[in-house]
C-alpha positions in Angstrom: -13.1 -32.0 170.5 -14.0 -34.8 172.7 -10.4 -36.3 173.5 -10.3 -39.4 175.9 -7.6 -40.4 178.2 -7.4 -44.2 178.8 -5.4 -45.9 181.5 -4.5 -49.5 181.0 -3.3 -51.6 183.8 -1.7 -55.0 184.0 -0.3 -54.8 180.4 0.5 -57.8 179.1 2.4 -59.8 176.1 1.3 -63.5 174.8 0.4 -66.2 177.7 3.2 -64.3 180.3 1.6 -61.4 182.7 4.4 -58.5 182.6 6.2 -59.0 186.2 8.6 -60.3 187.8 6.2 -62.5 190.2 5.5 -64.8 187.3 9.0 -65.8 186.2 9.1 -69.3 184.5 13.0 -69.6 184.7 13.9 -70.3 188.6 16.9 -68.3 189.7 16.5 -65.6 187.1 17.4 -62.1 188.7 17.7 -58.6 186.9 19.5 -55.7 189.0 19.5 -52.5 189.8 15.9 -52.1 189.3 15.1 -49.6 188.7 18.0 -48.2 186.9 19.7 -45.1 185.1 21.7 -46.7 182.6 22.3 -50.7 182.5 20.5 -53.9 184.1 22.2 -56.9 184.7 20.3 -60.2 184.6 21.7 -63.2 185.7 20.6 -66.7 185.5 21.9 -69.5 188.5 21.9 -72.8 186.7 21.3 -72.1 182.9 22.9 -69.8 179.8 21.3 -66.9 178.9 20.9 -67.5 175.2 18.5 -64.6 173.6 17.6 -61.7 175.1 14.3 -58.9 173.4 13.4 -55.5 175.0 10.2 -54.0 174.1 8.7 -50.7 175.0 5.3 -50.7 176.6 3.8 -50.2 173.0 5.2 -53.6 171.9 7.8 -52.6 169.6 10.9 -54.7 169.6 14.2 -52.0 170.8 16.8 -54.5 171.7 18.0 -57.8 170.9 21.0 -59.4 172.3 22.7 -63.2 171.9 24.8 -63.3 175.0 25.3 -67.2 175.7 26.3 -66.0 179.1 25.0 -66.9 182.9 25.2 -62.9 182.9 24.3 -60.2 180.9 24.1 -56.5 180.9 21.7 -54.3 179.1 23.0 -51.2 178.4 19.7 -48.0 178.7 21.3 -45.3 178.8 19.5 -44.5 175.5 16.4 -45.7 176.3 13.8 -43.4 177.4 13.3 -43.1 181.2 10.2 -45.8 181.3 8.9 -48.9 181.8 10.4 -52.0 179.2 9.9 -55.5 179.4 12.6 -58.3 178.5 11.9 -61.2 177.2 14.4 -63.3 178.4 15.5 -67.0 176.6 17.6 -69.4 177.9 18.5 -73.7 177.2 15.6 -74.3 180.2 12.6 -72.0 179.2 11.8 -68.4 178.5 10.5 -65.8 181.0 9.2 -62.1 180.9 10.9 -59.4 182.9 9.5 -55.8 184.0 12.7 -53.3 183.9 12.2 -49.5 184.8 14.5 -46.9 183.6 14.5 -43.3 185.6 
């Protein structure tokens, strides 16, 4: 009796806004994006060294120490969805939006 729906918009984790318009790492690219089963991100000029996917309800599903300039993430058991990747490397650390279908 009584339910609610609530939307939320412009979800966000800590001091960095969910999106790829606010990237602290320059050169810092994640592809395709959308994506059915893997992302790749790559970094120009600096080694990837930590990468953490969360789920929209914050819960950590993914954690990978590449030490690469590249790195794929392999969804093809996620959850179609939206994730976001927080993304560590020797020069900073950025937030990523990634979207599974």
């Amino acid at each position: 009796a009584g339910e609610k729906t609530y939307y939320f918009d412009n979800v966000g984790f800590g001091d960095l806004a969910v999106g790829i318009s606010n990237l602290a790492i320059e050169d810092l690219s994640v592809f395709p994006n959308p994506s059915i089963d893997f992302w790749t991100v790559t970094a120009d000029n600096t080694v990837i060294t930590s990468i953490e996917v969360f789920d929209l309800q914050g819960k950590l599903i993914l954690t990978l120490t590449p030490d690469a300039r590249s790195v794929n993430i392999n969804a093809s058991g996620f959850p179609d969805g939206i994730y976001v990747s927080k993304v560590y490397t020797n020069v900073g650390t950025s937030m990523l939006r990634l979207v599974k279908n």
